[in-house]
Every structure is written in structure tokens, then in C-alpha cells.
N, C-alpha and C positions, 0 to 999 in steps of 0.2 A: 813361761814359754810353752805355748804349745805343740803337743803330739804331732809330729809328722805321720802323716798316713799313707799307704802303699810300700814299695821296694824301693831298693834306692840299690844297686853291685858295687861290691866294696872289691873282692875277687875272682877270679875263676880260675881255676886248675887246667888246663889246657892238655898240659902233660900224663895227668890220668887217664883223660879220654885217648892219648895214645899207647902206653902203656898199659890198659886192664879196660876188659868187657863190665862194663856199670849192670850189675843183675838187679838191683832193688837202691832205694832213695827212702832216705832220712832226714826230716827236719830237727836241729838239735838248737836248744841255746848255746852259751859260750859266757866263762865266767873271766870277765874281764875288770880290770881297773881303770881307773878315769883318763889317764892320759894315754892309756892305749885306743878306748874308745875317740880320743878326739885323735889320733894317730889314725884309725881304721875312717875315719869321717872325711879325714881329707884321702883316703885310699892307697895308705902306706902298707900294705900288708899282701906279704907272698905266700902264699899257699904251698908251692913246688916243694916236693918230697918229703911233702906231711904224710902221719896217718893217723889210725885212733887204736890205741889199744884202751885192753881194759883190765884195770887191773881194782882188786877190792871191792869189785858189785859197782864199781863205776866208770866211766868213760872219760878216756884225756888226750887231747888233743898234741899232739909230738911235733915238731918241728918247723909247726907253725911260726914265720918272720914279723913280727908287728914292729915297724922302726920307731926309736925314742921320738915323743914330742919336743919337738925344739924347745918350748917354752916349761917343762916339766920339770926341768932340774933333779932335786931329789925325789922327786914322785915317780920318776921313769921304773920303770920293771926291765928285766933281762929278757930282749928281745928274741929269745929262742927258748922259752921256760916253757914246760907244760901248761896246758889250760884244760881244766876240767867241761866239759861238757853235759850240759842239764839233758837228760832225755828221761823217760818213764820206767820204771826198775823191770818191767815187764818187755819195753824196748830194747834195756843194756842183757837182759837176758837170752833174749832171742838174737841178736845181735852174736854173743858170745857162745852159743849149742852151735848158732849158723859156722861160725868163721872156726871154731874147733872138728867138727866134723867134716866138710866141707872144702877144708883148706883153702877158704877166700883171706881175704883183706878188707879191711876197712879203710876210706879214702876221702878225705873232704875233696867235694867235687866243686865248691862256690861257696862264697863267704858275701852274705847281703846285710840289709838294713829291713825290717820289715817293723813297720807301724815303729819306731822310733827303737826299735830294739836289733840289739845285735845278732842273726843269725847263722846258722854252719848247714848249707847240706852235705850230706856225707852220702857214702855208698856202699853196696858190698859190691867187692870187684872180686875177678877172677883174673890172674895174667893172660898177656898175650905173648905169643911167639912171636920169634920176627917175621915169619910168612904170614903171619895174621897181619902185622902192622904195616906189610909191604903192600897186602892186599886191600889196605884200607886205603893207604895213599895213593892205590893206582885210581879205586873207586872215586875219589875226592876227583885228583884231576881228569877223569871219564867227567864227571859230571859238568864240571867245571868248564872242560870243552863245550860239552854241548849245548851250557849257556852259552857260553859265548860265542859258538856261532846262533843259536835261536836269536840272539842279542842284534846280531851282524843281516838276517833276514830280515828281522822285524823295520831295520833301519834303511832297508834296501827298496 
């Protein structure tokens, strides 16, 4: 079988981008078993109120949902287990001085396919307040107006 090539969105985290300011982006692998990959293939997997810690010089993925493959029987894994995360020891380091000094968070912000391989971007975030998240939703619908009247002239 041949290599797919390009991206293919398995996820996205929607509720990060509302809850915490995205400072920096990380491409990470993701160590997965087979029937979860074909579980992630058909786009069963939620991302909401993951994160990454790190613990032992390495990186794991917490909370991540991957649903059983129907056809997996005993090969299914526990839909809620840790998943270790492949990044560079020089990445999980800076990653971990960042988020200790700092007081950020770590956040898988999208879960893709890239060249036939499973991928995680993560983030380091910082929370938001709620006047920050009120201020972002008023932005959204400002904008949003004024498409849609530009929308309403252009047809006029």
C-alpha cells in the first residue's frame, strides 16, 4: 500500500483556542497501536480537556478520547490511557524550564495525519480570564457583522 502524502485533520481542539492564549507550537509524533490508528483514520478522537505533561525526560499525552475500533475485539486499548509523545529531548526540555518557570500549560491544539503518519500539535498556552474570553467573543461577532453586511453590499 502506498504512502499517503500531505495532511489529512483527524482533530482540533476548539476549546483551547477559548480557554488559553496559544504562545509557541509544536509538532510531536504520538505513539499509538493499531486499532487506535484505524479508530483516528475514520476520525474518532476528541481532544477536549487533554494536556501534556511531562514526567521522566518524557512527554504524555493525558486525556486524549481515541473510541474502540468496532472491529478490534481484544486489540482495543483503554480509551482514555496515556500516549507517550515522540519530540527531541532538547524539545521535552525546553518545553519543561518553559512551563516550570513560566507557569504555562501544555495543550494539544490538533490531531492530523501527515505523509501517512500520526501527528499532535501541541502548544504552550497561558490561561485566559473571563474578560479576555468575553473580549474575544465580542471580536468574533464584530467581525462577523461586518462580513456580513460587506456580504449584503457586494450583492446589492
Amino acid at each position: 500500500m502506498a504512502r499517503q502524502k500531505g495532511t489529512k485533520s483527524i482533530a482540533d481542539n476548539r476549546k483551547a483556542f477559548h480557554d488559553y492564549f496559544i504562545e509557541d507550537r509544536f509538532e510531536a509524533g504520538i505513539v499509538l497501536s493499531g486499532t487506535e490508528v484505524k479508530s483516528a483514520r475514520s476520525g474518532r478522537m476528541n481532544l477536549k480537556d487533554s494536556y501534556v505533561t511531562i514526567k521522566d525526560g518524557e512527554a504524555w499525552l493525558v486525556g486524549v478520547h481515541i473510541s474502540p475500533y468496532e472491529q478490534g475485539n481484544r486489540e482495543n486499548k483503554d480509551p482514555m490511557r496515556s500516549r507517550k509523545l515522540l519530540l527531541h529531548k532538547s524539545e521535552i526540555i525546553r518545553l519543561y524550564t518553559t512551563v516550570k518557570q513560566d507557569g504555562l500549560t501544555i495543550v494539544p491544539t490538533k490531531c492530523y495525519f501527515k505523509d501517512g503518519k500520526v501527528k499532535v500539535e501541541i502548544g504552550l498556552a497561558k490561561g485566559k480570564k473571563n474578560y479576555d474570553k468575553r473580549d474575544t467573543l465580542a471580536e468574533k461577532a464584530a467581525t462577523r457583522d461586518i462580513e456580513r453586511s460587506m456580504k449584503t453590499n457586494r450583492q446589492s
